[in-house]
DSSP file (Angstrom, degrees, kcal/mol; ACC not computed):
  #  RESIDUE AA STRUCTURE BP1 BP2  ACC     N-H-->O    O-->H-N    N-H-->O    O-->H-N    TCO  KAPPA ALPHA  PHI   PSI    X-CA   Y-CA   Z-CA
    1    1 A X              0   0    0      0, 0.0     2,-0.6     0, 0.0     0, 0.0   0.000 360.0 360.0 360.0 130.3   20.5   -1.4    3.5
    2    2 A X        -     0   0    0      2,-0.0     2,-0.3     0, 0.0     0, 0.0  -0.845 360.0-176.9-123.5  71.2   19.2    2.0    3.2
    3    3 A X        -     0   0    0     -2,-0.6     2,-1.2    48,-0.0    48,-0.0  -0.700  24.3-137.0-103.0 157.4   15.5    1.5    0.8
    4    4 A X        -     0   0    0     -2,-0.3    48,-3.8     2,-0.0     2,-0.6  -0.795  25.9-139.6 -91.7 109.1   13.6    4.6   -0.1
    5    5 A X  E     -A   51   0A   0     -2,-1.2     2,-0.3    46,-0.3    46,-0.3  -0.800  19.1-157.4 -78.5 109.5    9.8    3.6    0.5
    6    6 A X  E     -A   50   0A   0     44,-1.3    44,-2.1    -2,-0.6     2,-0.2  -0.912  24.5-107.2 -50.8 122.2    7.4    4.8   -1.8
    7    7 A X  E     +A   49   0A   0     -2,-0.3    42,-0.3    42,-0.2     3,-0.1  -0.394  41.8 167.0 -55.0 117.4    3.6    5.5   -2.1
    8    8 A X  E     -     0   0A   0     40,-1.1     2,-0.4     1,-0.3    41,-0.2   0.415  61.6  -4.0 -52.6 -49.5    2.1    2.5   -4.3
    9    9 A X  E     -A   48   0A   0     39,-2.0    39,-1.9     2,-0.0    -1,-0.3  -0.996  62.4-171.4-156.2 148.0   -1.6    2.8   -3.8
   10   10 A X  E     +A   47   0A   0     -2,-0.4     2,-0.3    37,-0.2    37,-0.3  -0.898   9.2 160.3-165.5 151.2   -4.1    4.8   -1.8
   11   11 A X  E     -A   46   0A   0     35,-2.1    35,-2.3    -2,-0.2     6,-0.1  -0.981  44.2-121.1-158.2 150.0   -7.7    5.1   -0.8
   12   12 A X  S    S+     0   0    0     -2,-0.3     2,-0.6    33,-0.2    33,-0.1   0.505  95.9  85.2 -74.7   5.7  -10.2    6.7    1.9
   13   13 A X    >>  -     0   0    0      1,-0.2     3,-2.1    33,-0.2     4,-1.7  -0.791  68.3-159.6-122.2 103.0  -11.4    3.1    2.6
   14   14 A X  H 3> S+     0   0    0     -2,-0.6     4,-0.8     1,-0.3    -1,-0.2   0.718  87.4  57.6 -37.6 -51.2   -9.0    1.5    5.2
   15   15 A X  H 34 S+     0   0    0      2,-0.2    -1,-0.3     1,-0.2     5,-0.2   0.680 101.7  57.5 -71.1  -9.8   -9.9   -2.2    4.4
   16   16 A X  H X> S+     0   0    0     -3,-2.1     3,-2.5     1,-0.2     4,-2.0   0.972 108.9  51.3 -64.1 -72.9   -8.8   -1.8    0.6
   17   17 A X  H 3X S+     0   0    0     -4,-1.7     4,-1.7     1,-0.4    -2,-0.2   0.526 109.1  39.4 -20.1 -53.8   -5.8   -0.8    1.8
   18   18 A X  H 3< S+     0   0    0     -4,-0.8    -1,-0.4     2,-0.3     4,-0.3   0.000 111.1  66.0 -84.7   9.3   -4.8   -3.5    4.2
   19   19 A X  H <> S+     0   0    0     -3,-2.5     4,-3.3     3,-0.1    -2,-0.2   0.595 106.0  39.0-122.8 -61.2   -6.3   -5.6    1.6
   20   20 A X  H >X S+     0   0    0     -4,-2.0     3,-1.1     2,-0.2     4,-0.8   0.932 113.2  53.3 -56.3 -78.3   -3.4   -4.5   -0.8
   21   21 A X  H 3X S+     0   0    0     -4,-1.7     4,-1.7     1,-0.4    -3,-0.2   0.688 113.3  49.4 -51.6 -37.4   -0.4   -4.5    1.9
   22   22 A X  H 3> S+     0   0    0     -4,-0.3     4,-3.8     1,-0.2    -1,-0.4   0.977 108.3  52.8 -73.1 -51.8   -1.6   -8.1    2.6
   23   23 A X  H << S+     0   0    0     -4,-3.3    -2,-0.2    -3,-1.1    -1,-0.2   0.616 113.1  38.8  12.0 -61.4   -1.6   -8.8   -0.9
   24   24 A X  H ><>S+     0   0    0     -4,-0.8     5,-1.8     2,-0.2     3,-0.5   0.832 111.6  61.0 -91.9 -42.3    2.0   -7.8   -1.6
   25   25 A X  H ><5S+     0   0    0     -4,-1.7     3,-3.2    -5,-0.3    -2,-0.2   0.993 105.4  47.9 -53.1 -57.9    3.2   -9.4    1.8
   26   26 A X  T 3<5S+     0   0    0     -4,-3.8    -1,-0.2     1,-0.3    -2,-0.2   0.734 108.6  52.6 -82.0   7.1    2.0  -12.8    0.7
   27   27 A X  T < 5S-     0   0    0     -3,-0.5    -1,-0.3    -5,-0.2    -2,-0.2   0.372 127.0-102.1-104.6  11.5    3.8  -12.4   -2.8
   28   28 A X  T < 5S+     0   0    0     -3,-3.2     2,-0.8    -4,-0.3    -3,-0.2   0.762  79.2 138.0 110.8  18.9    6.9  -11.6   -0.8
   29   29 A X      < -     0   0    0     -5,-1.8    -1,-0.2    -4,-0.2    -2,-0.1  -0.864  56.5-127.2-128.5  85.8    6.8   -7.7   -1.3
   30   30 A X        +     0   0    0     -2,-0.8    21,-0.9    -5,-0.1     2,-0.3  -0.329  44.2 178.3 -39.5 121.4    7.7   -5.6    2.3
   31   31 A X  E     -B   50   0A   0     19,-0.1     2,-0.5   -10,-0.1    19,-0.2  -0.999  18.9-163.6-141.9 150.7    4.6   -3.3    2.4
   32   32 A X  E     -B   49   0A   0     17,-2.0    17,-1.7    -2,-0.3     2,-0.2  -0.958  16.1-135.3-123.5 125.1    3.3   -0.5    4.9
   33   33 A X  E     -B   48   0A   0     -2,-0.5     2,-0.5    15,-0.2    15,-0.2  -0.744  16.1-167.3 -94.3 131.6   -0.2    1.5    5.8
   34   34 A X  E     -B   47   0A   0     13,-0.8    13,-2.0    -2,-0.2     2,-0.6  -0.966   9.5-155.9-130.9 106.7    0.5    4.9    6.3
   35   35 A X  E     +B   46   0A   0     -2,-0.5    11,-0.2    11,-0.2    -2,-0.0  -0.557  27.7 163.4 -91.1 117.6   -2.9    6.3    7.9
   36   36 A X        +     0   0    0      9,-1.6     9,-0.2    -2,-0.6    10,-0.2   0.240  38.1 122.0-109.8  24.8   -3.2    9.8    7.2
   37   37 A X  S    S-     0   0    0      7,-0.2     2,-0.2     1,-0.1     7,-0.2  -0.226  72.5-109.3 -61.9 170.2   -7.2    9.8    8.2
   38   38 A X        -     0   0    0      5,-1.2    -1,-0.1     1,-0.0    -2,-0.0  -0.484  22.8-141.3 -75.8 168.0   -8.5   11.8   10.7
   39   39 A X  S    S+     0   0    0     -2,-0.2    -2,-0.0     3,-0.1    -1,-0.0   0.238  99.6  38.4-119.6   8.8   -9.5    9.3   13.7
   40   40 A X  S    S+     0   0    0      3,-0.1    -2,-0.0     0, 0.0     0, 0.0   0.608 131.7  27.4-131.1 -55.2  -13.2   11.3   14.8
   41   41 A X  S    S-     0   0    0      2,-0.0     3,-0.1     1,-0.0    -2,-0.1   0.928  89.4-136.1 -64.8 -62.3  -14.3   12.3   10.7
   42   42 A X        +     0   0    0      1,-0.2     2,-0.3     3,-0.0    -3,-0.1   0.658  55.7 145.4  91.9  27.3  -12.6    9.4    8.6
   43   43 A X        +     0   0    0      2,-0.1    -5,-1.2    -7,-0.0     2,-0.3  -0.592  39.5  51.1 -76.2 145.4  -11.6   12.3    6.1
   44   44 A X  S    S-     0   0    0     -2,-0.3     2,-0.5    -7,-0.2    -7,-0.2  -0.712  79.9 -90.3 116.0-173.7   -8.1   11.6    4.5
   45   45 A X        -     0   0    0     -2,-0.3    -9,-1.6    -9,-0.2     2,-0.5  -0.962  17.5-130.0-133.7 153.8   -6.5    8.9    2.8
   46   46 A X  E     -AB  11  35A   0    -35,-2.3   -35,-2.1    -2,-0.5     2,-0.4  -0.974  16.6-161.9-131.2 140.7   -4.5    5.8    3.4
   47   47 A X  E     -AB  10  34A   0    -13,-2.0   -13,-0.8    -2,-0.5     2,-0.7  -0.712  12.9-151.8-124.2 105.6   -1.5    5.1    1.6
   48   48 A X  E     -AB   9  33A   0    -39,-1.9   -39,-2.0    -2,-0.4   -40,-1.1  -0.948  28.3-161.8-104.8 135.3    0.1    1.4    1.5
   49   49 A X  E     -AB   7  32A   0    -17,-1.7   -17,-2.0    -2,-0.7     2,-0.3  -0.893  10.3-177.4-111.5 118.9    4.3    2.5    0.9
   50   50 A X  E     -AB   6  31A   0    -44,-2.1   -44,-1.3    -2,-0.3     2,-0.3  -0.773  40.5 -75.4-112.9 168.8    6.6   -0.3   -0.5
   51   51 A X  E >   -A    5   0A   0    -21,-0.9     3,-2.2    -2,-0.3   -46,-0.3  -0.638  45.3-122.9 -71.3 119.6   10.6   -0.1   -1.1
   52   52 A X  G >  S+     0   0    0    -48,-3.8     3,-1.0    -2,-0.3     4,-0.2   0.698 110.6  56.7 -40.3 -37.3   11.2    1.9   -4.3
   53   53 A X  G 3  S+     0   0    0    -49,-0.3     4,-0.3     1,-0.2    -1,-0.3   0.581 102.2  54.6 -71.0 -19.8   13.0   -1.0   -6.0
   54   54 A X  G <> S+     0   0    0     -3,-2.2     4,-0.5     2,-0.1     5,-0.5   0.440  80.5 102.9-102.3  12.9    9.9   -3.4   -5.5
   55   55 A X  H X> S+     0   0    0     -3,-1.0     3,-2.0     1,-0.2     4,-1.7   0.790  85.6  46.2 -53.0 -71.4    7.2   -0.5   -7.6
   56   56 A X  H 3> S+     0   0    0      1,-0.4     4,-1.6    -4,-0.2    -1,-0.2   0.631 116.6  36.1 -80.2 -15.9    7.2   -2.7  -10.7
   57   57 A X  H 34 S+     0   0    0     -4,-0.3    -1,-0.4     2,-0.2    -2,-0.2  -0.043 123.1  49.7-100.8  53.1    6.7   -6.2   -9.4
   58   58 A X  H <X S+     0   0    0     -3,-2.0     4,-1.6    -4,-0.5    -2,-0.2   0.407 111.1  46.2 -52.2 -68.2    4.3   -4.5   -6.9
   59   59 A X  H  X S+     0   0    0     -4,-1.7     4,-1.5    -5,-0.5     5,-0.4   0.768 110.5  57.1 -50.0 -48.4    2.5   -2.5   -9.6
   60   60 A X  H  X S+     0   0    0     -4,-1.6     4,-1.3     2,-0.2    -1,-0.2   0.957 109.8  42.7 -63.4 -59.2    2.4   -6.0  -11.7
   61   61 A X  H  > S+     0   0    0      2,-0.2     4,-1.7     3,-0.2     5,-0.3   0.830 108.5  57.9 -52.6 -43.3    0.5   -7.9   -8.7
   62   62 A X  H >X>S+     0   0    0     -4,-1.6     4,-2.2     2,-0.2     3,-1.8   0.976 111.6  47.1 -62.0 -74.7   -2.0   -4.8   -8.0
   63   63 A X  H 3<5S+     0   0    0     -4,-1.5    -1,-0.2     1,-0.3    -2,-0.2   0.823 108.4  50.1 -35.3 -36.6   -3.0   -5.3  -11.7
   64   64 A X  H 3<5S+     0   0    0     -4,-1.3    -1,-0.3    -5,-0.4    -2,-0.2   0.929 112.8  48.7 -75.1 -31.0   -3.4   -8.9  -11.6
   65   65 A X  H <<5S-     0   0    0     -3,-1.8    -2,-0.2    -4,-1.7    -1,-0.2   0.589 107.2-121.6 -64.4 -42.5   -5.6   -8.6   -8.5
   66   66 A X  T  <5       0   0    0     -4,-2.2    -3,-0.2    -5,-0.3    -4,-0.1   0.906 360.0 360.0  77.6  35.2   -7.8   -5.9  -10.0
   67   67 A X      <       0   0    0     -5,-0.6    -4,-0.1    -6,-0.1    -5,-0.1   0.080 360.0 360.0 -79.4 360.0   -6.9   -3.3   -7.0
């Protein structure tokens, strides 16, 4: 199976991030950090990506969480 991943959430502060992906992982939800900081500055964002078919019960949990 072939899923199209889609951006879900994103923030310049890394542990929010992983904070979500863990989130979604322990309600059963494949999720992925895609860090698009700079590594020397910490300029950028990072972006947790789930399977396009999981946005709304993804989107449901981030609300319930208060993410």
């Amino acid at each position: 199976m072939n899923d199209k991943w889609i951006k879900i959430y994103t923030s310049h502060q890394f542990f929010k991030a992983e904070k979500v992906k863990q989130i979604l992982i322990d309600n059963g939800i494949k999720a992925v950090i895609m860090n698009k900081q700079d590594t020397a500055y910490k300029f950028g964002e990072v972006e947790v990506h789930i399977p396009e078919n999981e946005y709304s019960n993804a989107l449901e949990i981030i609300i319930e969480h208060n993410l």
